[in-house]
PAZAMAR-86022 format. One record per atom (N, C-alpha, C): residue in three letters; x, y, z; atom name; chain. Coordinates in steps of 0.2 Angstrom, whole numbers, plus 5000, padded with zeros to 4 digits. Each point is the difference from the previous one (the first is absolute). Example, Ala and Ser with C-alpha at 12.3 -4.5 7.8 and 13.67 -1.06 7.14 Angstrom:
<nodes>
ALA|5066|4972|5039|N|A .
ALA|4996|5006|5000|CA|A .
ALA|5004|5006|5000|C|A .
SER|4998|5005|4996|N|A .
SER|5004|5006|5001|CA|A .
SER|4996|5005|5003|C|A .
</nodes>
This chain:
<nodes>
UNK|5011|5584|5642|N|A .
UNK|5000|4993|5003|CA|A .
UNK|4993|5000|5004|C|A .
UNK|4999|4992|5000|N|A .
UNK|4992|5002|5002|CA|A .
UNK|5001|4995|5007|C|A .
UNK|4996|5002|5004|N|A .
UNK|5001|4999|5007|CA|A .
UNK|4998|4991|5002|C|A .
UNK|4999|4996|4995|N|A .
UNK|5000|4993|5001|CA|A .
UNK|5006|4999|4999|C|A .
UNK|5003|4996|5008|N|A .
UNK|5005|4996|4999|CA|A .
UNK|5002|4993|4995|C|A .
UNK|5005|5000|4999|N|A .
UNK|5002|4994|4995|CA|A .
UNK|4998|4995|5002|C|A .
UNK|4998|4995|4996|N|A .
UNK|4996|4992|5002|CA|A .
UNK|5008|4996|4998|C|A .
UNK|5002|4995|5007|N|A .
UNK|5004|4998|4996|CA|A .
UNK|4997|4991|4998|C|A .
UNK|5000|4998|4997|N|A .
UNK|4999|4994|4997|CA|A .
UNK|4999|4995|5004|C|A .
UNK|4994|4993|5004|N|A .
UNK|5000|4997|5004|CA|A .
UNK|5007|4996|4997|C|A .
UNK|5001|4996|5006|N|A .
UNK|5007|4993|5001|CA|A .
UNK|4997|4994|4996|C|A .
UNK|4991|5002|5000|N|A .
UNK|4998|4992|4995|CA|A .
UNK|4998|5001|4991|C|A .
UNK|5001|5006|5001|N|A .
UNK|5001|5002|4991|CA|A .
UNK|5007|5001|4997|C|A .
UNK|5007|5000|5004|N|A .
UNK|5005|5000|4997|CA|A .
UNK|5002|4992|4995|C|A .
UNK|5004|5002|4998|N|A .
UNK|5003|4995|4994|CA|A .
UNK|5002|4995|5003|C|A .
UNK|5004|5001|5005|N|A .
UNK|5005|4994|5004|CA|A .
UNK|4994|4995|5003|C|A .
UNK|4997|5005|5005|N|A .
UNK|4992|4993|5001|CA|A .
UNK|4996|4997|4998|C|A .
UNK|4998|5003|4991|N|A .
UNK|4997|4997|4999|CA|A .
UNK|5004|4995|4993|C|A .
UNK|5006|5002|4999|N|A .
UNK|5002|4993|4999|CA|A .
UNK|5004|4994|5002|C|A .
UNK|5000|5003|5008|N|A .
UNK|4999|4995|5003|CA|A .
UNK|4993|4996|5002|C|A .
UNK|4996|5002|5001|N|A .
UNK|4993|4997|5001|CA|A .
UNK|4999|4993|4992|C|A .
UNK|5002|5005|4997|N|A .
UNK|4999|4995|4995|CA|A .
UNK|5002|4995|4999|C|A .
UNK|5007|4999|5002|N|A .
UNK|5007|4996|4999|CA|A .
UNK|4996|4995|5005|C|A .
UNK|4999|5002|5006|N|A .
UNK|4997|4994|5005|CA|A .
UNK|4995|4998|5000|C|A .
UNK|4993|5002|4996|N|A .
UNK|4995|4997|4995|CA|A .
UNK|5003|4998|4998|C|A .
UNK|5006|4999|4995|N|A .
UNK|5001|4994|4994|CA|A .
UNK|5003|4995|5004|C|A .
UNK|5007|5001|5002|N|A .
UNK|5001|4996|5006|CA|A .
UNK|4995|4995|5004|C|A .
UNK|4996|5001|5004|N|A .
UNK|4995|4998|5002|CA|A .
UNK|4995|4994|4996|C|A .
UNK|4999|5004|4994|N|A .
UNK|4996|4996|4995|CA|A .
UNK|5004|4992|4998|C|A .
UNK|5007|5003|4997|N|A .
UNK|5007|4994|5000|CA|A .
UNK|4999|4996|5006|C|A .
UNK|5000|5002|5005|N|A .
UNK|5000|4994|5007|CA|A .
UNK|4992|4997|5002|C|A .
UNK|4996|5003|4998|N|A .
UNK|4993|4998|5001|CA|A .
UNK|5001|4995|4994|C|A .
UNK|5003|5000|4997|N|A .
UNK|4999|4995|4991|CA|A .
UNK|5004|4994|5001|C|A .
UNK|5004|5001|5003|N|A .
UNK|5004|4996|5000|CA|A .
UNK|5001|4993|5006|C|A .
UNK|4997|5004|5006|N|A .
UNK|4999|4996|5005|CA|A .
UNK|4994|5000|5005|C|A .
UNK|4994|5001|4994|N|A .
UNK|4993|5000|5002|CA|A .
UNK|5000|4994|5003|C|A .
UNK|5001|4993|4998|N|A .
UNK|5000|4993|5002|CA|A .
UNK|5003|4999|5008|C|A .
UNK|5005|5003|5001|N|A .
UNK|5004|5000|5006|CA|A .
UNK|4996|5006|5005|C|A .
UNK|4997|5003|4999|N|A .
UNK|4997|5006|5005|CA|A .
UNK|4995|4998|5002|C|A .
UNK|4994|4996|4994|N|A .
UNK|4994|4997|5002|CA|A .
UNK|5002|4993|5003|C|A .
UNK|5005|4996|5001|N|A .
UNK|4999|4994|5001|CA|A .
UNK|5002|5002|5008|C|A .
UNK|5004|5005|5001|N|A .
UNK|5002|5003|5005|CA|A .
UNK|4992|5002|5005|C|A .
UNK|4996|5002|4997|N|A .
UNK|4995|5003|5001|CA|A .
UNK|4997|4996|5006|C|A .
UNK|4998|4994|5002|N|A .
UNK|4996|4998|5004|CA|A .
UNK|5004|5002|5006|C|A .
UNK|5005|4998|5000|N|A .
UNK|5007|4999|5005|CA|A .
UNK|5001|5007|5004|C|A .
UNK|4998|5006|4998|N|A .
UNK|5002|5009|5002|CA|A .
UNK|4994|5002|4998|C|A .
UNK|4992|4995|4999|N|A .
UNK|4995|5005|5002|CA|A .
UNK|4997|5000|5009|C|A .
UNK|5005|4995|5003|N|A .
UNK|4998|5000|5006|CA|A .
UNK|5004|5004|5004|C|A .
UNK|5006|5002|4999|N|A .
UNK|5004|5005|5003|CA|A .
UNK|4997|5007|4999|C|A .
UNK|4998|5001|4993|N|A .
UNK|4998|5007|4999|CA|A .
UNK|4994|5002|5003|C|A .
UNK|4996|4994|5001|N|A .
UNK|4994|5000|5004|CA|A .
UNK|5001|5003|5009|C|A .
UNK|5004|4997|5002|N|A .
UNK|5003|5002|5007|CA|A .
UNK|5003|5005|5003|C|A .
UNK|5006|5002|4992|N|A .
UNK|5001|5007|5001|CA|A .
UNK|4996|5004|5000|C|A .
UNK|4994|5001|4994|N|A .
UNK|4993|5005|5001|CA|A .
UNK|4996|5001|5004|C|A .
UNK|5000|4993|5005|N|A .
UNK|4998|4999|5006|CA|A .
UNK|5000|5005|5005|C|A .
UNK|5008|4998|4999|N|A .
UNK|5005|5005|5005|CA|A .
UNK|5000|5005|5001|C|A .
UNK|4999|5004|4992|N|A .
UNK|5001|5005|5002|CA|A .
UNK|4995|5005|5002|C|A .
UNK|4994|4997|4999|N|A .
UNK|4993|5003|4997|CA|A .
UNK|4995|4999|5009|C|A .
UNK|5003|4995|5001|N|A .
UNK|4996|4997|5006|CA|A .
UNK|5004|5003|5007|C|A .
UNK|5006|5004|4999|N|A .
UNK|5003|5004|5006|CA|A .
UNK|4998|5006|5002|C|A .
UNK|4996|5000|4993|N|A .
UNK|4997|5007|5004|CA|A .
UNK|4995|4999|5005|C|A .
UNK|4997|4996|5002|N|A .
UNK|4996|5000|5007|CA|A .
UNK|5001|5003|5006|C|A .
UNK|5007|4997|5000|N|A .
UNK|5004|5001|5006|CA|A .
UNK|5006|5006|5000|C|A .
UNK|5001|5004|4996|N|A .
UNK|5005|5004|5000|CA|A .
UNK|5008|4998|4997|C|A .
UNK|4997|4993|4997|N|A .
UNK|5009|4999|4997|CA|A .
UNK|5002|4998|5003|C|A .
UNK|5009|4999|4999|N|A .
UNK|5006|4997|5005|CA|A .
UNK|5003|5005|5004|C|A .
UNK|5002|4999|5006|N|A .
UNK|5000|5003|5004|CA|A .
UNK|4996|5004|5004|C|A .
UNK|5001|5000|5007|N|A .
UNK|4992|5002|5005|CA|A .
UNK|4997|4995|5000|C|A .
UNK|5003|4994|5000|N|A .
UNK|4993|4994|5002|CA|A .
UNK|5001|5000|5009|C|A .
UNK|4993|5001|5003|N|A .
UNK|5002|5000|5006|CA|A .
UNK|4996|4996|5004|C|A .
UNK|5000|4998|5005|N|A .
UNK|4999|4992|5003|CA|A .
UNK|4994|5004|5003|C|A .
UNK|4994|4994|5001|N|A .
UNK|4994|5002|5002|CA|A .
UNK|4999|4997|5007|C|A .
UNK|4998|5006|5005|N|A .
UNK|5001|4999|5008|CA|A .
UNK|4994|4998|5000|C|A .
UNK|4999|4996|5006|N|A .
UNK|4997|4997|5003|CA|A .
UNK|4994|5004|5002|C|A .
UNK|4994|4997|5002|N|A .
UNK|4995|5004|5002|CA|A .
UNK|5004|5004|5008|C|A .
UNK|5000|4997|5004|N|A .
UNK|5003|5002|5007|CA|A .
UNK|5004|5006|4999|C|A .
UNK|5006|4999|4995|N|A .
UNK|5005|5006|5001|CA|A .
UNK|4999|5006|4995|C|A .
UNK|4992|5002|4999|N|A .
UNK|4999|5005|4998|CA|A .
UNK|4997|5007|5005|C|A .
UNK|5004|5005|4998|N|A .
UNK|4998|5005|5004|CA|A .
UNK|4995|5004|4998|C|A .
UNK|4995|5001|5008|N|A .
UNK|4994|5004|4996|CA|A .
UNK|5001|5006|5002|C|A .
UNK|5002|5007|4998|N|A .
UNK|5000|5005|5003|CA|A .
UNK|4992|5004|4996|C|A .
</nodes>
């Protein structure tokens, strides 16, 4: 026996995911074929939401995200130690 351990086979090289990958590239291509008309008519209508969400999420990191927002004191009621 020789002292390298066994390789076991990645989870993206097995059988079952990659035909599933495929199955939903073809799948995918059927609905992209079929209601291209209805996705892009849709298009004007969900580029301004998509825009807002990328906003959202992109633009939170200034300030730390959600939660921890905290109120900003006044000049007076700062302590100078």
């Amino acid at each position: 026996m020789s002292g390298i351990p066994d390789r076991k086979r990645g989870g993206w090289r097995s059988p079952a995911v990659l035909t599933l990958c495929v199955f939903l590239f073809i799948a995918g291509l059927f609905l992209w074929l079929e209601h291209r008309a209805h996705v892009l008519g849709a298009l004007p209508l969900l580029l301004p939401l998509v825009i807002c969400i990328g906003m959202h999420f992109f633009l939170h990191r200034g300030h730390g995200g959600h939660g921890g927002h905290q109120t900003h004191r006044e000049e007076g009621d700062r302590d100078d130690r």
